[in-house]
C-alpha positions as CSV (number, residue, x, y, z in Angstrom):
1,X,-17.7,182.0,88.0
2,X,-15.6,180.9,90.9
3,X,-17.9,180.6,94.0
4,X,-21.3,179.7,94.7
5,X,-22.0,183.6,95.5
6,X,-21.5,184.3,92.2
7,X,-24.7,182.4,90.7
8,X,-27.3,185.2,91.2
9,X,-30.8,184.3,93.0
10,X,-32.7,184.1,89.6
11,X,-30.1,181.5,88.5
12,X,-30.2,179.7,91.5
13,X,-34.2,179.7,91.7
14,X,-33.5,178.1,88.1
15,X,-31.5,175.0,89.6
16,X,-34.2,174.6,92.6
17,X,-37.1,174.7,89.9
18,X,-35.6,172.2,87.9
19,X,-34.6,170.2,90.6
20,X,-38.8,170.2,91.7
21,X,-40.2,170.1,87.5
22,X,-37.6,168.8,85.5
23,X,-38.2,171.0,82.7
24,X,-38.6,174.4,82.3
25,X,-40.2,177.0,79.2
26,X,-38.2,179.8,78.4
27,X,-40.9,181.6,77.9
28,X,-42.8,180.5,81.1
29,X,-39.8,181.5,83.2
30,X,-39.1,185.1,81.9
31,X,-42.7,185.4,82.5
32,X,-41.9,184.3,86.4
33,X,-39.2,186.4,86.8
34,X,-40.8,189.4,84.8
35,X,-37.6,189.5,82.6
36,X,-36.8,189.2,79.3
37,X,-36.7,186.2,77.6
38,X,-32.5,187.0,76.1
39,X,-31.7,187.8,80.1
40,X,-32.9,184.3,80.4
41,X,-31.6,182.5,78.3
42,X,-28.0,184.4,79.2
43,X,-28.7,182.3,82.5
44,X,-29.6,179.7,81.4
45,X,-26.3,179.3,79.5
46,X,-24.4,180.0,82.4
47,X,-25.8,177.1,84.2
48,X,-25.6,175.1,81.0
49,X,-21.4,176.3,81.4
50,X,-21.2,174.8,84.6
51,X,-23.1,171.2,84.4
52,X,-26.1,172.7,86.3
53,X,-28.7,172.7,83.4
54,X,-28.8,170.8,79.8
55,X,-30.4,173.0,76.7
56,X,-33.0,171.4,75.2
57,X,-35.6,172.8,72.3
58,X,-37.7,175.9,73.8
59,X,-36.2,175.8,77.2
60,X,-34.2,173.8,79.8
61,X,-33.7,170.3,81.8
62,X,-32.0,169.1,83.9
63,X,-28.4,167.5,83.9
64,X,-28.2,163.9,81.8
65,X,-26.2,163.0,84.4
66,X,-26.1,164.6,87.9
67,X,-23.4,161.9,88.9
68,X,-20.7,163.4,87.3
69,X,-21.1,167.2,88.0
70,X,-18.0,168.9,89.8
71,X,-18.1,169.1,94.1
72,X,-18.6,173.0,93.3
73,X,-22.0,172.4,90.7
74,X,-23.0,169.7,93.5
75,X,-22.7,172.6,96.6
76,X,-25.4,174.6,94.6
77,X,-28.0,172.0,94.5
78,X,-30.3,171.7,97.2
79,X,-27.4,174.3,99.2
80,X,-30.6,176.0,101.8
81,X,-31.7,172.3,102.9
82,X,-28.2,171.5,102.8
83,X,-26.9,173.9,104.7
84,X,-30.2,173.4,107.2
85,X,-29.3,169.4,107.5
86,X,-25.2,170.6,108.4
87,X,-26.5,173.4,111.0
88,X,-28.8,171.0,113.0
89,X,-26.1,168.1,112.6
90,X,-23.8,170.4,114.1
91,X,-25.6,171.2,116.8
92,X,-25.7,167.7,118.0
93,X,-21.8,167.9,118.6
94,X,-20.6,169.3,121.7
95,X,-17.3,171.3,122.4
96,X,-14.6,169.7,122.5
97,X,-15.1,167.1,120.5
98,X,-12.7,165.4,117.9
99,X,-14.7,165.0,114.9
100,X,-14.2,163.2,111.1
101,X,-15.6,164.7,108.3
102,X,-15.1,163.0,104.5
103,X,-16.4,163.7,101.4
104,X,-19.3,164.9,99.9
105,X,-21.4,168.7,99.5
106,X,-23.4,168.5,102.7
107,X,-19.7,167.8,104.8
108,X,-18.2,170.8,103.7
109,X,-21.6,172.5,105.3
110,X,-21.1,170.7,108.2
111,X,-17.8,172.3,108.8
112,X,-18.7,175.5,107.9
113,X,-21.4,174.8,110.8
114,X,-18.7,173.6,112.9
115,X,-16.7,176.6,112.9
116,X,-17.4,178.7,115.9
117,X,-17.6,175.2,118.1
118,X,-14.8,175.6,120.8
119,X,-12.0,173.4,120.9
120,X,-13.4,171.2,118.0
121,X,-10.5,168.8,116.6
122,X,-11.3,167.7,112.8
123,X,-10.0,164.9,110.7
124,X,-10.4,165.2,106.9
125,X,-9.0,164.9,103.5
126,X,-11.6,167.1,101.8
127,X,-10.1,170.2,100.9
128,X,-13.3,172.5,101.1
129,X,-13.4,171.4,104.9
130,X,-9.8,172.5,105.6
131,X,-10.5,176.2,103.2
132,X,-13.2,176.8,105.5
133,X,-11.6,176.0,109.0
134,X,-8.6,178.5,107.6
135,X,-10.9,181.2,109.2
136,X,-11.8,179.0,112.8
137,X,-9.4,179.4,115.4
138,X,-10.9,177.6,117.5
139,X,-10.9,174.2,115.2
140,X,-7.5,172.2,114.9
141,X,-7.7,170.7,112.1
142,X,-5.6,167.5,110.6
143,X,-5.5,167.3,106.9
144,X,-4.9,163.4,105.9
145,X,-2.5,162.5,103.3
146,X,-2.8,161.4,100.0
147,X,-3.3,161.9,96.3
148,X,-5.2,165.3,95.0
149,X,-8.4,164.4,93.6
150,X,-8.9,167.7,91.9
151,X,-12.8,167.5,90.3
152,X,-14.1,166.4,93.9
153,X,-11.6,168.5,95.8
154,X,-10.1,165.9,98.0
155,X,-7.4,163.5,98.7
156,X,-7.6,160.1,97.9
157,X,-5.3,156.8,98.3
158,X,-4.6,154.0,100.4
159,X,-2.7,156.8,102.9
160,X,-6.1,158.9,103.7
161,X,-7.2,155.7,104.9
162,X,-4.5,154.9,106.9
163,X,-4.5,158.7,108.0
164,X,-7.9,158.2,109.5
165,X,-7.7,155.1,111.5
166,X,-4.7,156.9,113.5
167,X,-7.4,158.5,115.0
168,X,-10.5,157.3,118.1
169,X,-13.0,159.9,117.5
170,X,-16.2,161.3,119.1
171,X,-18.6,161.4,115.9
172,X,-18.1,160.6,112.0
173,X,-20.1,162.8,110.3
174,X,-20.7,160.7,106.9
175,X,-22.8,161.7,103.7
176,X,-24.0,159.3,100.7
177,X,-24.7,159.5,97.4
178,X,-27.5,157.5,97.4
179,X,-30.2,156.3,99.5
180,X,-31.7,153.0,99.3
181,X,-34.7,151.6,101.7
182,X,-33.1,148.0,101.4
183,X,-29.2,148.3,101.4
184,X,-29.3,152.1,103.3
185,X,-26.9,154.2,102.8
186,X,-24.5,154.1,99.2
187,X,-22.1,155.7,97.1
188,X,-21.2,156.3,93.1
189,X,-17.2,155.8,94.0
190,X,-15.5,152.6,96.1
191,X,-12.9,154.9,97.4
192,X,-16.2,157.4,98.7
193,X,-17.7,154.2,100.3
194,X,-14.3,153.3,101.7
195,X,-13.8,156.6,103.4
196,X,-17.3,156.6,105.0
197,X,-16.3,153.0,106.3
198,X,-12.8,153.8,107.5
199,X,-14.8,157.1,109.5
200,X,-17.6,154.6,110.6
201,X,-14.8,152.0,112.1
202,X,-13.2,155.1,114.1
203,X,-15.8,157.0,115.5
204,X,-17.5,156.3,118.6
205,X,-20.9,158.2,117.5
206,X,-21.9,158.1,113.5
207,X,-23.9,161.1,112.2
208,X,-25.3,160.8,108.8
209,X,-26.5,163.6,106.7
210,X,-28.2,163.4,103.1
211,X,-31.3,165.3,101.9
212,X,-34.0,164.2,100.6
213,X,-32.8,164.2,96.5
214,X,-30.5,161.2,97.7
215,X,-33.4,158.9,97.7
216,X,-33.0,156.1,95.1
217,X,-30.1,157.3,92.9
218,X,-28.8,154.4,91.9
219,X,-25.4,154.2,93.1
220,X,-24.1,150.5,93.5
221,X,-20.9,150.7,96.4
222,X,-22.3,150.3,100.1
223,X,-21.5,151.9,102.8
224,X,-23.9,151.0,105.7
225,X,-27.1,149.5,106.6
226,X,-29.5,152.4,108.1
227,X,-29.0,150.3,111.5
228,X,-24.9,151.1,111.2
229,X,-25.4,154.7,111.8
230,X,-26.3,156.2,115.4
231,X,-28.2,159.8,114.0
232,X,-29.4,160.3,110.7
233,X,-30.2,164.4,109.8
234,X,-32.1,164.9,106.8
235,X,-35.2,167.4,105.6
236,X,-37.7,164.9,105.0
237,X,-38.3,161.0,104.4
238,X,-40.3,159.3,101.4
239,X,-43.7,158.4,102.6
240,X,-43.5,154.5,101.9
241,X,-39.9,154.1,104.0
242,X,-40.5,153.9,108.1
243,X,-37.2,154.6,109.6
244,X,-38.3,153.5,113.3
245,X,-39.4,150.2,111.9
246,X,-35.9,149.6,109.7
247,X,-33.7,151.0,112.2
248,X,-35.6,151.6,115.4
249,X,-32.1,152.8,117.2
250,X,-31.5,155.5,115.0
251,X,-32.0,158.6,116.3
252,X,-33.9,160.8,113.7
253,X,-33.6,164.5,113.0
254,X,-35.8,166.8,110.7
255,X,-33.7,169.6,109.8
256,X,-36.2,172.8,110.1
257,X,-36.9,174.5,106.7
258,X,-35.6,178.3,106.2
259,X,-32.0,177.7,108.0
C-alpha cells in the first residue's frame, strides 16, 4: 500500500474503533461488518503490515507504541478530525499571506487546505507539504534546506533552522505531539520542538492545531505554554482542562465534525 486511499473504509473503520476501544474480537467485528471472519483477519494483517494494529490472541489492539509509527501510518489516524481541524485552521488565514508550516500529520492537512488560497507564500521543510502544493499554482512555496529525514518525511539539521528564521511571517501553523494541561503544548523529538520554536520566533500570528488523541501522551521536549500560541484549533477539549482560565488570550476554535 502506498497512499492513504489505498486502506479500504472497513480497514480504516478498524483503526478509528481501536482508536475509541482499544481492543477488538474477530469474531465481534466480522459480525459488524457482516463479513467473514478470513476477510477480516486479511485486514487485520494489513494494518498489522503497516504499524496500524498489533495481533493479539482472538483479535486485535492497538499499536505498543504509537510514537514510533511512520508520518504515512500517523496521517491515517484520526485523518476526518484531522483534516476538519486543518480546513477550519485554514480558513483563519487570509490571502496573501506568507505562512510556515513544520512537521507533523495534521500540517500536511493544513496545506492541502491551503491550496486553493490566492497568493499564499509557504515556508517548510516537510516534504508532504511541498508534494501537495506541486498541484497549487497559486502557493509559492520555499522548501528549507537540510538533511532528508526519510521515516517522518522531512528535512532536518541546523540549516532548516536557519532556513526559517530568514523569514518574518504572517502565521506559524504548529502541531504537537503531545498535550499537557501544565507544560501545554510538547513533542517526542528536540529537533520537532526546535522547529515549532524557530516557527513560533518568526511568525507574527501562531496557530496551533492538535486533535483531541494528543491529550497526555507523554512526550518530554517543550515547545510552548498554551499562553505562547495566539489560536488553538482542535475537535474537542478534556472536560477537567479550562482553556479560558489557562490561557484566557487564546482564541479557541472547535473544528465542526463531518468536514
Amino acid at each position: 500500500m502506498d497512499t492513504l486511499s489505498d486502506l479500504n473504509d472497513r480497514q480504516r473503520q478498524i483503526v478509528e474503533q481501536l482508536r475509541g476501544e482499544g481492543l477488538l474480537s474477530i469474531n465481534d467485528l466480522a459480525e459488524f461488518f457482516s463479513v467473514a471472519t478470513q476477510t477480516i483477519r486479511r485486514d487485520i494483517n494489513d494494518l498489522c503490515d503497516q504499524g496500524l494494529a498489533r495481533r493479539v490472541h482472538g483479535g486485535v489492539a492497538p499499536p505498543s507504541n504509537p510514537v514510533n509509527l511512520n508520518f504515512r501510518s500517523r496521517a491515517i489516524l484520526n485523518e476526518q478530525v484531522k483534516r476538519a481541524i486543518a480546513r477550519t485552521a485554514a480558513d483563519r488565514i487570509p490571502a496573501g499571506s506568507t505562512v510556515l508550516l513544520g512537521i507533523g500529520t495534521t500540517i500536511q492537512y493544513v496545506a492541502e487546505a491551503l491550496a486553493q488560497t490566492p497568493d499564499t507564500t509557504i515556508v517548510t521543510n516537510n516534504l508532504e507539504v511541498a508534494r501537495l502544493l506541486c498541484n497549487a499554482p497559486s502557493c509559492e512555496v520555499h522548501m528549507v534546506a537540510g538533511m532528508l529525514r526519510p521515516e517522518d518525511r522531512d528535512l532536518v539539521g541546523s540549516s532548516v533552522l536557519n532556513g526559517y528564521s530568514r523569514f518574518a511571517a504572517d502565521y506559524g501553523v504548529v502541531g504537537a505531539g503531545s498535550l499537557d494541561a501544565e507544560f501545554g503544548l510538547l513533542d517526542f523529538k528536540q529537533f520537532d520542538a526546535e522547529v515549532s520554536n524557530v516557527i513560533q520566533t518568526n511568525a507574527r500570528q501562531v496557530i496551533c492545531v492538535a486533535d483531541h488523541s494528543k491529550w497526555n501522551r507523554g512526550a518530554s521536549h517543550r515547545v510552548a505554554a498554551f499562553s505562547q500560541v495566539d489560536e488553538f484549533v482542535t475537535d474537542r477539549l478534556p472536560e477537567a482542562f479550562d482553556l479560558a482560565r489557562t490561557a484566557p488570550n487564546v482564541e479557541l476554535h472547535l473544528a465542526p465534525s463531518g468536514i
